[in-house]
N, C-alpha and C positions, 0 to 999 in steps of 0.2 A: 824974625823969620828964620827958621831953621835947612836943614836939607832934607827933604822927603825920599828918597829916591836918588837909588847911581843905577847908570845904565853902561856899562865897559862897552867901548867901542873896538874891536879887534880890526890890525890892519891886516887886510889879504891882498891877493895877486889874482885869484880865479872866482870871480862870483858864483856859477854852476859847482863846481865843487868845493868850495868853502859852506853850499848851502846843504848838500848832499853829507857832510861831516856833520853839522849842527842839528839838522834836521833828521837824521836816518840815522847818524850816529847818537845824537843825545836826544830824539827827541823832543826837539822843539818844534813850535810851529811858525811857519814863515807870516806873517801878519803887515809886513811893506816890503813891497822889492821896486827896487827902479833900478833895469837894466844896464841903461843908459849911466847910467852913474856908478854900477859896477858897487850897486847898498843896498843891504835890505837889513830887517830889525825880525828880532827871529823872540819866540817867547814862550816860555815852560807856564810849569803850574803856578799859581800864588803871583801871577805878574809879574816875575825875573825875565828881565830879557837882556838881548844882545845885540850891537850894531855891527855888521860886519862892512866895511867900508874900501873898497882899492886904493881911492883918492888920497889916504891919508899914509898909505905905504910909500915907503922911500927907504933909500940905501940905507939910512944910517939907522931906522927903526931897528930895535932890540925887540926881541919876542915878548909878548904880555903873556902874562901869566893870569888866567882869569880860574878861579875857586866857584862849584857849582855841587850843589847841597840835594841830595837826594836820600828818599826813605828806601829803594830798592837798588841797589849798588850792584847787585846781579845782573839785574834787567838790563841796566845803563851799561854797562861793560860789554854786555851779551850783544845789545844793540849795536857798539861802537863796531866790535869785530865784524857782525852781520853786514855795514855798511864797508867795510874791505879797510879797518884802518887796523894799528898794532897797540892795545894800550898796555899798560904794565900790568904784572899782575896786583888783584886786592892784596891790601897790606896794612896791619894798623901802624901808625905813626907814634913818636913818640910824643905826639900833642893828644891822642888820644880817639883820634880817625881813621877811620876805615875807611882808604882812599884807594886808589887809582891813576894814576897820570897816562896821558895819551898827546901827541902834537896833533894841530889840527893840520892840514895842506898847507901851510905857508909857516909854519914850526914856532907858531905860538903854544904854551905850552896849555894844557888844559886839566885841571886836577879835579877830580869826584871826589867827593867824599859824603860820606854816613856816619853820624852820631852814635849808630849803633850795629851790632853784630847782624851780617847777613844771615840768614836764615838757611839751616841745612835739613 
């Protein structure tokens, strides 16, 4: 048996607005939420998703860092700021990406990136 499948579970503090970041800002679409538990599982194209989770927040949690691969890098940016957040500007990296970084509401870190040149 192999591993099929990773789903990053991100810790947050504010469910309403850690869903208004992923969702408005990148995106996604919310597909489970339970309130009451302060979780929902949030999901882009091709089946990539996300657990955003309260429960699993604690003092000593260090920010995650979660990588999310997109063909429009414009768009995705354009969105983030349209939803009221600050992300960096595009930039290619020395690995060879046209990236992005943004923290989501609870300062995990969040990085886009594209394989390829956005389009001018």
């Amino acid at each position: 048996m192999s591993i099929h499948r990773i789903t990053t579970i991100v810790p947050i503090t504010d469910l309403a607005q850690a869903i208004t970041f992923y969702s408005q800002g990148l995106g996604l679409q919310v597909v489970h939420r339970r309130d009451e538990w302060g979780h929902a599982v949030l999901e882009g194209e091709r089946g990539c998703q996300v657990m955003i989770d309260r429960s699993i927040r604690t003092e000593s949690n260090a920010s995650t860092v979660v990588y999310y691969y997109t063909s429009d890098i414009e768009t995705v940016r354009d969105r983030v700021i349209a939803a009221g957040f600050d992300p960096n500007p595009i930039d290619v990296t020395f690995y060879g990406m046209i990236e992005f970084r943004v923290r989501d509401p609870d300062g995990n870190e969040v990085w886009v990136g594209a394989s390829e040149a956005p389009a001018t």
